[in-house]
C-alpha positions as a LaTeX table, in Angstrom:
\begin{tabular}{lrrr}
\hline
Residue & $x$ (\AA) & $y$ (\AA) & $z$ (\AA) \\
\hline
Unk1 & 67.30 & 28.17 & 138.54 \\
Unk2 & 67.80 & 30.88 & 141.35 \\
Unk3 & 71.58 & 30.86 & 140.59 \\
Unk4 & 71.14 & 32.15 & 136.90 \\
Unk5 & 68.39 & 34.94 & 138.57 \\
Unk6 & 71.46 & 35.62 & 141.10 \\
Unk7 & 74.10 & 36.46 & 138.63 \\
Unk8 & 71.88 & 38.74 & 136.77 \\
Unk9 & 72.09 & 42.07 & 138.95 \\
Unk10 & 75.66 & 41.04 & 139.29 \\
Unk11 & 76.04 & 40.81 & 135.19 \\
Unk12 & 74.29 & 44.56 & 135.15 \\
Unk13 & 76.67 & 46.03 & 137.72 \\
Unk14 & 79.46 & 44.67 & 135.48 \\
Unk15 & 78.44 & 46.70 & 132.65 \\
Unk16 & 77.07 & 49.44 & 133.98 \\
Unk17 & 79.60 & 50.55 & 136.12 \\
Unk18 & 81.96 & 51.70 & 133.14 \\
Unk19 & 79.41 & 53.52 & 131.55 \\
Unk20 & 78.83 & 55.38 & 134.16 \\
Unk21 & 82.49 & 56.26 & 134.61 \\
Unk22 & 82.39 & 57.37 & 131.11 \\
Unk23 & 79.43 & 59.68 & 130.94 \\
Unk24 & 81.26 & 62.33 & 132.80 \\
Unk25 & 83.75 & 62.58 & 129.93 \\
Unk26 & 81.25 & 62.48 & 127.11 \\
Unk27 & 79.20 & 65.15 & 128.52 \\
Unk28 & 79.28 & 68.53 & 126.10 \\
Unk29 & 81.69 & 71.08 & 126.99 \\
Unk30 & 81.42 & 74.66 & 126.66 \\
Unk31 & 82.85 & 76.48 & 124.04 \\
Unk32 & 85.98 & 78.56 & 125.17 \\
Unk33 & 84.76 & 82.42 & 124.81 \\
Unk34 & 86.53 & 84.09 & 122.19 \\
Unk35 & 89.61 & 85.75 & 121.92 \\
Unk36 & 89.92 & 89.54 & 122.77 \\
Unk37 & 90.16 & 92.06 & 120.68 \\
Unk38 & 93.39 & 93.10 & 119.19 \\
Unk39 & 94.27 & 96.66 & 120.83 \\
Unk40 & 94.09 & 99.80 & 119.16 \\
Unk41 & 97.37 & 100.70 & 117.06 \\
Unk42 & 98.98 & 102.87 & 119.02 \\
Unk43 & 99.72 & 106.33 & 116.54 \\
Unk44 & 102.23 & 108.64 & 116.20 \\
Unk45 & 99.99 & 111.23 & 115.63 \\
Unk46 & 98.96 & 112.84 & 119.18 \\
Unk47 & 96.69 & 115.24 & 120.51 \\
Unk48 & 99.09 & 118.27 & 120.23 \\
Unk49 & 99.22 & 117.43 & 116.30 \\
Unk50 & 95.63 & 117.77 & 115.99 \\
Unk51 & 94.96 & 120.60 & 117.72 \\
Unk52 & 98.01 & 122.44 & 115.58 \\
Unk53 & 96.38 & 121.28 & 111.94 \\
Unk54 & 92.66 & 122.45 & 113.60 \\
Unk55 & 94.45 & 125.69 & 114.25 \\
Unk56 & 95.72 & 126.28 & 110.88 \\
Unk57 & 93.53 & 125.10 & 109.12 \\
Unk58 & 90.59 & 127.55 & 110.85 \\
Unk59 & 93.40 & 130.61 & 110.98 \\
Unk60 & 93.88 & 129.87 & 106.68 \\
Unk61 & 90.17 & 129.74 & 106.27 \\
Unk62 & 89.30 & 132.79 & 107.92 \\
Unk63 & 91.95 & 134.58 & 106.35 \\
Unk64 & 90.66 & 133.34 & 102.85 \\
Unk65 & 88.21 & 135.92 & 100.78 \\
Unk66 & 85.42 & 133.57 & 100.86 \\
Unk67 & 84.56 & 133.45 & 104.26 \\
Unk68 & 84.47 & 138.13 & 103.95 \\
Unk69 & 82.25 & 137.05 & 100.87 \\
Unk70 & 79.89 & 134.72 & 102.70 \\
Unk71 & 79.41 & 136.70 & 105.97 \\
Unk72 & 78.95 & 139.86 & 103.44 \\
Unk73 & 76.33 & 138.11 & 101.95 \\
Unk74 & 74.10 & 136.50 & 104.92 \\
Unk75 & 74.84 & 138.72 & 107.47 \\
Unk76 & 76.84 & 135.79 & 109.64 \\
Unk77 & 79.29 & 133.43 & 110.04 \\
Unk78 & 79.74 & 130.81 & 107.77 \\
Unk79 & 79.06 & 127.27 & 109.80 \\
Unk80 & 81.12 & 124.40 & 109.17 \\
Unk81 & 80.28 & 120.95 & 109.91 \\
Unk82 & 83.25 & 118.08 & 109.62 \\
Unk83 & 82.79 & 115.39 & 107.69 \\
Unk84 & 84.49 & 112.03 & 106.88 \\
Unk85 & 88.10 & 111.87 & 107.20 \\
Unk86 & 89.85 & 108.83 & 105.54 \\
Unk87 & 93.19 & 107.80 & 107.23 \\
Unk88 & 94.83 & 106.24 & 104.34 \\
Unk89 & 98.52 & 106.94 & 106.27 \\
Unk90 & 98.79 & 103.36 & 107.66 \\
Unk91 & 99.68 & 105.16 & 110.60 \\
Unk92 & 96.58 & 104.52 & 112.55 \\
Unk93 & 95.70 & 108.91 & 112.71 \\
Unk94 & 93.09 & 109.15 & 115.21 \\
Unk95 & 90.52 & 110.99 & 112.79 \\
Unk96 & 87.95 & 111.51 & 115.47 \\
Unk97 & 90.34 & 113.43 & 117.19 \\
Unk98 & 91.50 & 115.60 & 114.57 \\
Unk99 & 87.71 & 116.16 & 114.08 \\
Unk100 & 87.13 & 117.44 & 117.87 \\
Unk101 & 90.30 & 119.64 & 117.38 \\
Unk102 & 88.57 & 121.36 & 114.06 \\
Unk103 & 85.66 & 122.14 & 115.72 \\
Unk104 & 86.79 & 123.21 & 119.03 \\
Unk105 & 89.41 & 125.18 & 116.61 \\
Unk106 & 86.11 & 126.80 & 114.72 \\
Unk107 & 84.42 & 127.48 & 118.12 \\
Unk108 & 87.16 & 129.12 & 119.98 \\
Unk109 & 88.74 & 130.85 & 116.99 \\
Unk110 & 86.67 & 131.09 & 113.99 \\
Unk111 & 85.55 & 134.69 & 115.03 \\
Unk112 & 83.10 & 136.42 & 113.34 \\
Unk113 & 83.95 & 134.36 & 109.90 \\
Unk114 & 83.32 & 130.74 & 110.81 \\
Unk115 & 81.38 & 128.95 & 113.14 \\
Unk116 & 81.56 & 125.27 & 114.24 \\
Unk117 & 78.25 & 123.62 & 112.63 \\
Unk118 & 76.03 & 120.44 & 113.04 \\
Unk119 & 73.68 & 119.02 & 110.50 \\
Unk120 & 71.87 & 122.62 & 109.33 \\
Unk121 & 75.85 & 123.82 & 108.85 \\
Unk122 & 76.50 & 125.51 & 105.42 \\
Unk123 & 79.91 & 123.77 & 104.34 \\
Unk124 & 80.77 & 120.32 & 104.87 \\
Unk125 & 84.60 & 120.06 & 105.55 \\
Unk126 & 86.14 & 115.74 & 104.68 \\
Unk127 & 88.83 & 114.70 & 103.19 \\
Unk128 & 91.94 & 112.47 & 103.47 \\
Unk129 & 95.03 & 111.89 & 105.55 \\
Unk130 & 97.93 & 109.87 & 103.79 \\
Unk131 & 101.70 & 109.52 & 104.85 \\
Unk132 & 105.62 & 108.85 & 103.58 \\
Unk133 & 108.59 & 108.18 & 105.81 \\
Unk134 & 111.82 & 110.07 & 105.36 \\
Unk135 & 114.11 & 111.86 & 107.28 \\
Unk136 & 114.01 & 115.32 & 108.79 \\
Unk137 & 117.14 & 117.77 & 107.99 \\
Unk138 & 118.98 & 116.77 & 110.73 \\
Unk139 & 118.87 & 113.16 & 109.18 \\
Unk140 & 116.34 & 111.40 & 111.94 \\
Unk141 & 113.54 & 109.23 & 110.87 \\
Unk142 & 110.50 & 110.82 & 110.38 \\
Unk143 & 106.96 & 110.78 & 108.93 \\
Unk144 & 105.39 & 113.38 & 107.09 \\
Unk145 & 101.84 & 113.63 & 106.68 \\
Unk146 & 99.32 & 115.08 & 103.87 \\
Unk147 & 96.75 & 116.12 & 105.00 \\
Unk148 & 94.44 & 117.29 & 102.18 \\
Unk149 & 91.03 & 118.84 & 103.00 \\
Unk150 & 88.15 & 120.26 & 101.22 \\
Unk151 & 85.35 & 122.84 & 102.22 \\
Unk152 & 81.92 & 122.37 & 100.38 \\
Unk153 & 78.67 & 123.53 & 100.47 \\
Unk154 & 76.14 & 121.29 & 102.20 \\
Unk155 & 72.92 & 122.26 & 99.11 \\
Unk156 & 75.23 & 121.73 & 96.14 \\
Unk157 & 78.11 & 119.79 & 97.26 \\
Unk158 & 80.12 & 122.39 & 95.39 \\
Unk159 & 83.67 & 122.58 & 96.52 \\
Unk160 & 84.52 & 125.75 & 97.47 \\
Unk161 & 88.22 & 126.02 & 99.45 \\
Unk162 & 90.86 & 123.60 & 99.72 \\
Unk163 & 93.15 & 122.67 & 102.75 \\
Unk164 & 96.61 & 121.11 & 102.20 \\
Unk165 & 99.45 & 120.84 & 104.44 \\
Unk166 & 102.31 & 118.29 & 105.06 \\
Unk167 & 103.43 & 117.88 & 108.16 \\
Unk168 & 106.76 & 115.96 & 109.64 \\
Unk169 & 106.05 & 114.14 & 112.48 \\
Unk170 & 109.24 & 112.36 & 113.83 \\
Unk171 & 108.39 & 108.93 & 114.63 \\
Unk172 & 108.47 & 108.03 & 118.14 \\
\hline
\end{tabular}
C-alpha cells in the first residue's frame, strides 16, 4: 500500500510539468499599437503661391467700388473675416495657409478700405479651390488652379463681390 501512495506525487509531477511549460505560451499578448498615420500629401502649392493670390485678391477688392461705397457709408473699413475654403483640386492646397496669407494680405494692405476681421467682421469671404493639368506655353507640365471666391455679408449672407483667378503652377 505505501508503493501506490509513492507513485502518486511522482504521477502529478508527470503531468504537471507540461502544463506548466505551456502556460507561458497561452498567456494573452498585447495588441500591437496601431499603425501611424499616413503623412500629409505633400502639395505643389507653396507658401509663395498663397501669399501672391492673398495679394491680389485684397489689391482687386480694394480697387472694387464697393469697398468706396461701404467705407462712405459707415465711416470705416469694411472687415473681412475668411471662411471655409474647399480644396476640391486633388492637389492637397494647404487652405489654412492660403487663409493666413488673406488675412495677413488684409492687415498689411487693405488700407483704409478693408480690414482683416474675426467673428463681429462684416463680410464673410469662402469659397473653392479646384485644378486641371496641362501644359504651360513653353510645353512643360503644369497645373492650373481656379480659385473662385466670394465676399458676403455676415447679417444677410448676401453675396456681394466675386474673386476668380486661374493660376499655372508648374508641377514640381
Amino acid at each position: 500500500m505505501l508503493r501506490p501512495m509513492r507513485l502518486a506525487p511522482l504521477a502529478l509531477a508527470i503531468l504537471a510539468l507540461p502544463s506548466l511549460a505551456l502556460a507561458p505560451a497561452c498567456r494573452r499578448q498585447e495588441a500591437p499599437p496601431p499603425p501611424p498615420p499616413p503623412a500629409a500629401p505633400v502639395s505643389i502649392w507653396g507658401d509663395a503661391d498663397s501669399a501672391e493670390v492673398a495679394a491680389q485678391l485684397v489689391d482687386s477688392a480694394a480697387r472694387d467700388a464697393w469697398t468706396s461705397q461701404f467705407r462712405d457709408r459707415n465711416g470705416r473699413a469694411a472687415t473681412i473675416a475668411v471662411g471655409e475654403i474647399a480644396d476640391r483640386s486633388g492637389q492637397a492646397v494647404p487652405v489654412d495657409g492660403l487663409a493666413k496669407a488673406i488675412v495677413a494680405a488684409l492687415s498689411s494692405s487693405g488700407g483704409d478700405k478693408l480690414a482683416a476681421g474675426a467673428e463681429s467682421s462684416d463680410y464673410v469671404l469662402g469659397g473653392v479651390i479646384a485644378a486641371s493639368k496641362g501644359t504651360t506655353a513653353e510645353g512643360a507640365a503644369a497645373t492650373y488652379f481656379a480659385i473662385d471666391l466670394t465676399l458676403a455679408e455676415r447679417a444677410s449672407g448676401d453675396k456681394t463681390w466675386h474673386f476668380a483667378v486661374e493660376r499655372p503652377i508648374a508641377d514640381r
